[in-house]
C-alpha positions as a printed Julia matrix, in Angstrom:
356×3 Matrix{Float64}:
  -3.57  -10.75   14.36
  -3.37  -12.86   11.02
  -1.97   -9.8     9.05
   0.86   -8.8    11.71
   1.88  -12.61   12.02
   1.99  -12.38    7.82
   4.21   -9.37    7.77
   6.83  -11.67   10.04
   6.38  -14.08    7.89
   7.59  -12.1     4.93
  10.13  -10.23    6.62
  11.97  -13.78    7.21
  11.45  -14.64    3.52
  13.0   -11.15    2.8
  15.99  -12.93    4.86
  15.91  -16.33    2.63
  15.39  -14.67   -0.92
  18.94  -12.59   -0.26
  17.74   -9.6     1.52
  20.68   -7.9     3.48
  20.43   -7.9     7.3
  19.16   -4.65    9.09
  22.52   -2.36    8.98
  23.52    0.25   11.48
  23.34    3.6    11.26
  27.18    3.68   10.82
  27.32    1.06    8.23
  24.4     2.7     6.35
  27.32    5.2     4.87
  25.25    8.38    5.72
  26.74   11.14    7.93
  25.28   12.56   10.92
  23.16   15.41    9.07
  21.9    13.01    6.68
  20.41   11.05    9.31
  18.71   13.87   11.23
  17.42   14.88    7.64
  15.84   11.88    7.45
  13.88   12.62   10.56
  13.09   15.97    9.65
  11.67   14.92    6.05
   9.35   12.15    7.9
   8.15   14.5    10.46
   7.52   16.62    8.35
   5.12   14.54    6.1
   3.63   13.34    9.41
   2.72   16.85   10.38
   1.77   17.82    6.79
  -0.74   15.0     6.69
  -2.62   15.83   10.03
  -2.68   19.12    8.91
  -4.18   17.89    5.47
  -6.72   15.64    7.6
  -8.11   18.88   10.03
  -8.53   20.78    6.47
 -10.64   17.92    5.15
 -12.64   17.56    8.41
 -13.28   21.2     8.39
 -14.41   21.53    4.82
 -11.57   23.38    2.83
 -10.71   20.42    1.07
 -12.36   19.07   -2.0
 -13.05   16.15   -3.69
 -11.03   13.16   -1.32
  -7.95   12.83    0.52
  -5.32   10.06    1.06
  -2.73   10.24    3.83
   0.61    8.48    4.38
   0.83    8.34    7.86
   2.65    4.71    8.54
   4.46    4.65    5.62
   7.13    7.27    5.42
   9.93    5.26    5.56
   8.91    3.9     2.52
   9.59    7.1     0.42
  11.78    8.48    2.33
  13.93    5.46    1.83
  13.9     5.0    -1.85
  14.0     8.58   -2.8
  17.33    8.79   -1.2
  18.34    7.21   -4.26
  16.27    9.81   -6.39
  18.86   11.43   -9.43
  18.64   14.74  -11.26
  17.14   13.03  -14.43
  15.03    9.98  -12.23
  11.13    9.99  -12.15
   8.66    8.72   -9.73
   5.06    7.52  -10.51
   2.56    6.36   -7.97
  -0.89    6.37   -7.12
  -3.54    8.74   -5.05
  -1.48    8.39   -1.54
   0.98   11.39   -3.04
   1.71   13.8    -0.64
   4.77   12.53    1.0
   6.4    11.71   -2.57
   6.43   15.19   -3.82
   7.34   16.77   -0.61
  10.87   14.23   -0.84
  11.36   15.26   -4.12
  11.15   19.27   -3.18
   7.89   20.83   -4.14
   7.23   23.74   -1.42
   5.19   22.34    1.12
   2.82   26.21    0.67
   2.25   24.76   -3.23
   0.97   21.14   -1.97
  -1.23   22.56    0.86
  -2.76   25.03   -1.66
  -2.97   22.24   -3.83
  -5.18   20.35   -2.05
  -7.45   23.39   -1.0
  -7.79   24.13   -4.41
  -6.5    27.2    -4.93
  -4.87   28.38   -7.52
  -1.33   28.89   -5.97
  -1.07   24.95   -5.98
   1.38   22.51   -7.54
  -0.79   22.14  -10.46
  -3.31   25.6   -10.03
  -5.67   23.72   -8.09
  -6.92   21.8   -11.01
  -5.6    18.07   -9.42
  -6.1    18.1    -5.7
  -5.06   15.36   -3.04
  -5.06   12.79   -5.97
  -3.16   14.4    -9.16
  -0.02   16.49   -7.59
   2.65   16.4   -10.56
   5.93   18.04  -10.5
   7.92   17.63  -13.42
  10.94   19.53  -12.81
  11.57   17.75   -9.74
  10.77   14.06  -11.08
   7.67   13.63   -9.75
   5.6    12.6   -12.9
   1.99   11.99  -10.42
  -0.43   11.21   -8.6
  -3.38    9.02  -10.23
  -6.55    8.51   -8.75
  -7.39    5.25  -11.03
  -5.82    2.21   -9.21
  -3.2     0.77  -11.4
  -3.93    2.77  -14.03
  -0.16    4.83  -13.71
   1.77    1.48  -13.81
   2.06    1.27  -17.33
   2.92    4.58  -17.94
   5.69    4.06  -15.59
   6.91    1.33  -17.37
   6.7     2.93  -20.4
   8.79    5.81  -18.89
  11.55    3.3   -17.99
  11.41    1.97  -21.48
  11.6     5.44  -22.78
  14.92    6.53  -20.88
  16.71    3.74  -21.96
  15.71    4.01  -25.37
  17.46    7.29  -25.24
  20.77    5.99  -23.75
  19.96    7.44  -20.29
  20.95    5.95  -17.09
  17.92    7.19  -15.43
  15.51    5.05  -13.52
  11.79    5.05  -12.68
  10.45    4.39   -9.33
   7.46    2.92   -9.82
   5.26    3.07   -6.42
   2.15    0.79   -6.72
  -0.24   -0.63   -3.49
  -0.81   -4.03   -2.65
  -4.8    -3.31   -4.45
  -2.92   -2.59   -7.93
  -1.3    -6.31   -8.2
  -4.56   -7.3    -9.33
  -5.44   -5.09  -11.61
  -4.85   -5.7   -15.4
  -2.92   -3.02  -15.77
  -0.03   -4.2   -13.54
  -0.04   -7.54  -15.6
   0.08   -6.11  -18.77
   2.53   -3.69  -17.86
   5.09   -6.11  -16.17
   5.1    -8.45  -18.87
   6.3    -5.83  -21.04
   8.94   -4.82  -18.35
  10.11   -8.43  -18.14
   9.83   -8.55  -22.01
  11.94   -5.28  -22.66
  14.03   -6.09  -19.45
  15.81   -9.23  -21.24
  17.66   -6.15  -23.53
  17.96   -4.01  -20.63
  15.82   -1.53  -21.74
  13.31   -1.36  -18.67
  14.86    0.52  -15.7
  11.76    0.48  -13.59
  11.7    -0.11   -9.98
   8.14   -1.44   -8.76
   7.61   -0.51   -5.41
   5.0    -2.38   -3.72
   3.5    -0.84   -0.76
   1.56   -3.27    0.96
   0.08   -1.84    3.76
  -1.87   -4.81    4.3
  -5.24   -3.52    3.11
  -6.91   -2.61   -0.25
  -8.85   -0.04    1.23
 -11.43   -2.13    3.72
 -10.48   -5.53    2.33
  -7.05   -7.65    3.7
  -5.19   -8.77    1.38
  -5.97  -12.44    2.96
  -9.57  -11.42    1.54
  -8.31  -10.35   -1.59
  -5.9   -13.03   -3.27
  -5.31  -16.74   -2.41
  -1.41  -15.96   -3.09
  -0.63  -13.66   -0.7
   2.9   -13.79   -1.1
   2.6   -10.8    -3.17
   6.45  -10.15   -4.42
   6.32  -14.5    -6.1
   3.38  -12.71   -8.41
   6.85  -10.57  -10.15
   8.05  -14.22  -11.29
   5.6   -15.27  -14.02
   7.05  -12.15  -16.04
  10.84  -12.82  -14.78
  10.9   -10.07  -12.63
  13.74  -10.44   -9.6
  11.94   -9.05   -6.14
  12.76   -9.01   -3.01
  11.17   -8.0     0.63
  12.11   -5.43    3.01
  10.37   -4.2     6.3
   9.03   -0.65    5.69
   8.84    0.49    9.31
  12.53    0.48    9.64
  14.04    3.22    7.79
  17.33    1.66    7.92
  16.37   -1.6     6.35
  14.43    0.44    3.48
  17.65    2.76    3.24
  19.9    -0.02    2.41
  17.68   -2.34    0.51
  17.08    1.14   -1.67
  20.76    1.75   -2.17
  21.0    -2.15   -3.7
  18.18   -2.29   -5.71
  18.24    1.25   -7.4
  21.96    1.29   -7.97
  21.43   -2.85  -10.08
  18.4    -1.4   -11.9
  20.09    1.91  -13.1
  23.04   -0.19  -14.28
  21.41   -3.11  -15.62
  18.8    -1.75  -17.16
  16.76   -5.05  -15.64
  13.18   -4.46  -14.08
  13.35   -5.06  -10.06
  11.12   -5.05   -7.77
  10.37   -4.73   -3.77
   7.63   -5.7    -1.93
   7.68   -3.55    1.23
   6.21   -4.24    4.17
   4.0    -1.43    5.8
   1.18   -0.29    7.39
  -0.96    2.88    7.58
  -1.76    4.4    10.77
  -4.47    5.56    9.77
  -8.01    5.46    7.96
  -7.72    4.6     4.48
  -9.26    7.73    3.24
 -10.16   10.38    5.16
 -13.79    9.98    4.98
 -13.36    6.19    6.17
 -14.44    6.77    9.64
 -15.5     3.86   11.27
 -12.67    1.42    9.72
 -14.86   -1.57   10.72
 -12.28   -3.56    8.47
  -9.77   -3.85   11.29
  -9.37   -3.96   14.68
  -7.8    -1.31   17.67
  -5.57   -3.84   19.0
  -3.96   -4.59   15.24
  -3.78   -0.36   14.84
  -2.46   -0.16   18.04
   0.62   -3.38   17.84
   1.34   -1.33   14.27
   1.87    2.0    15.8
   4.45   -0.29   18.55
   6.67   -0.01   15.42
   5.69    3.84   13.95
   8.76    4.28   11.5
   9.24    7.5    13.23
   9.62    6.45   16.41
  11.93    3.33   15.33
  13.87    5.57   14.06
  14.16    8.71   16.21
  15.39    5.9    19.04
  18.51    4.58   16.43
  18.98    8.24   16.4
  19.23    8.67   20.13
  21.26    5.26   20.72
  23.79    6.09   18.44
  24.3     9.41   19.62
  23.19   10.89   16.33
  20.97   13.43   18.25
  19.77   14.05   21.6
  16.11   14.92   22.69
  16.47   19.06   22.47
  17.59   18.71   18.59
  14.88   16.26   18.12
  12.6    18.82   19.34
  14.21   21.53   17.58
  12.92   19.23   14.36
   9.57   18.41   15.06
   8.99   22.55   16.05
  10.79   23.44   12.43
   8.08   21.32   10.92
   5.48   22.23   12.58
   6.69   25.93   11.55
   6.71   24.81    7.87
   3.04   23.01    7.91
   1.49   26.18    9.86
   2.56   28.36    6.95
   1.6    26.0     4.61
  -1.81   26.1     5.91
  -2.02   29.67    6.55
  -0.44   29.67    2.78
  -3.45   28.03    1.25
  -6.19   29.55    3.21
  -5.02   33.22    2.2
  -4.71   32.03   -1.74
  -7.54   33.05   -4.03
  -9.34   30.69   -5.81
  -7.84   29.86   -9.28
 -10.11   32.62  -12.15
 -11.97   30.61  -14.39
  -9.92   31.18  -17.67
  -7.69   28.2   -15.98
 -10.02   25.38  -16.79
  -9.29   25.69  -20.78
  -5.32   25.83  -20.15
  -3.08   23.08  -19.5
  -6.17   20.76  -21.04
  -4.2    20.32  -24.83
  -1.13   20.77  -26.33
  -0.69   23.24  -29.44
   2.26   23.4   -31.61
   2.98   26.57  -30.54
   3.04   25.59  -26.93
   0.81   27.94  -26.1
């Protein structure tokens, strides 16, 4: 009960600090496809992550496994905003952001079962998917430990005279960690010349894996921790789509034209377990799960959908059947792929001159 009464409390600071009201679907700017595509990429992670937790349960993935279920409107809203050019960074819940930026759903699943048809030829699993020529620059399994190469990244591309901009996707566990200090001192730092284009995303889904972050800080107003290094933030709720949809069209759009460090706090919650070996989540409680899943982003959002008159229920099942077409060959994708041959654990390990 204390964490859902905290997320209310934030989203009404999100209201004092600036934060636009919660737009309609018609002032959002998007057309009628655009919105349905919206459903479709959420369902689609939704679906893709089940799938990804019956693979773990039945042994054909290794090593561990972190799913986004909760928290799609999250990416889904900020990548919107992604540009040819643009990078994303973020930690070991990965799955959704390189299916939003366009890697083959087949190539993630296989990716995680390691075989060697995957993203990254089943060397990085769950935790280390990477897709370069799409933007998505990982997937790391040490908490915090991406944030300064994110900002780095940020400094980097407007060092070069780029208008490209980093999203930087860090969970509420990271904000402690030195790393994130470090890091957005330096962001602040370079920010003053507008040379740090980063955009830290901060998921907090309310729990550092078992621990609340009531347990784990005596500031919980997360986003204030941005001012000691002159970071602007704001707060958004990251069960509605809509609200993350415009807050991500404001805050990407000042960063890639200021060059300034931003930041968002974002307001979510997963659905489920925080791993997929977590199974007795003795942490929380079934009535807090169950007054989360009250406002599942999907569902908020497939009702906008049907209110407006956006889509009725037959193309919203028409959807939810394409994607469960897409994860059903993705699974029969990565159980038919042969293992990766053993010459592949000496490539991709250094760089030669000869990029060889």
């Amino acid at each position: 009960m204390a964490t859902t009464q905290r997320a209310t409390k934030k989203r009404r600071t999100a209201a004092s600090n600036g934060a636009e009201p919660v737009p309609t679907l018609e002032e959002l700017g998007y057309d009628q496809d655009a919105l349905r595509g919206f459903y479709r990429q959420m369902v689609l992670i939704r679906l893709f992550e089940d799938a990804a937790q019956r693979g773990f349960r039945q042994g054909k993935i290794g090593g561990y496994l972190h799913v986004y279920s909760g928290q799609e409107a999250v990416a889904t809203g900020f990548l919107a905003e992604h540009r040819e050019g643009d990078a994303a960074i973020t930690a070991y819940r990965d799955h959704a952001h390189a299916l939003l930026l366009g890697s083959d759903p087949k190539a993630v699943m296989a990716e995680l079962y390691g075989r060697g048809t995957g993203l990254v030829k089943g060397k990085g699993g769950s935790m280390h998917l990477f897709d370069v020529r799409n933007g998505f620059w990982g997937g790391y399994g040490i908490v915090g430990g991406h944030i300064p190469l994110g900002v780095g990244m940020a400094y980097a591309m407007r060092y070069q005279q780029t208008e490209r901009v980093v999203q930087l996707y860090l969970g509420d566990g990271a904000i402690h960690n030195a790393g994130f200090h470090e890091a957005a001192n330096l962001a602040g730092l370079w920010g003053r010349d507008g040379l740090n284009p980063c955009l830290f995303l901060l998921e907090n889904n309310q729990y550092g894996m078992g621990t609340s972050v009531e347990r784990a800080t005596a500031m919980t107003d997360l986003s204030a921790k941005f001012d000691s290094y002159a970071i602007e933030h704001e707060d958004v709720d990251g069960m509605d789509l809509a609200a993350t949809l415009a807050c991500a069209k404001r805050a990407v759009a000042r960063v890639r034209e200021t060059g300034i460090p931003y930041a968002v706090e974002v307001q979510t919650y997963r659905l489920v377990a925080h791993g997929a070996g977590d199974f007795f989540e003795k942490y929380r409680t079934k009535d807090e799960v169950r007054s989360w899943r009250e406002r599942d982003p999907i569902g908020l959002w497939e009702q906008k959908l049907l209110a407006a008159g956006v889509a009725d229920e037959d193309a919203l099942a028409a959807i939810r059947d394409e994607a469960k077409t897409a994860v059903a060959d993705a699974v029969q994708f990565a159980d038919e792929s042969p293992e990766p041959p053993l010459d592949e654990l000496q490539t991709d390990v250094y760089a030669t001159p000869d990029g060889a």
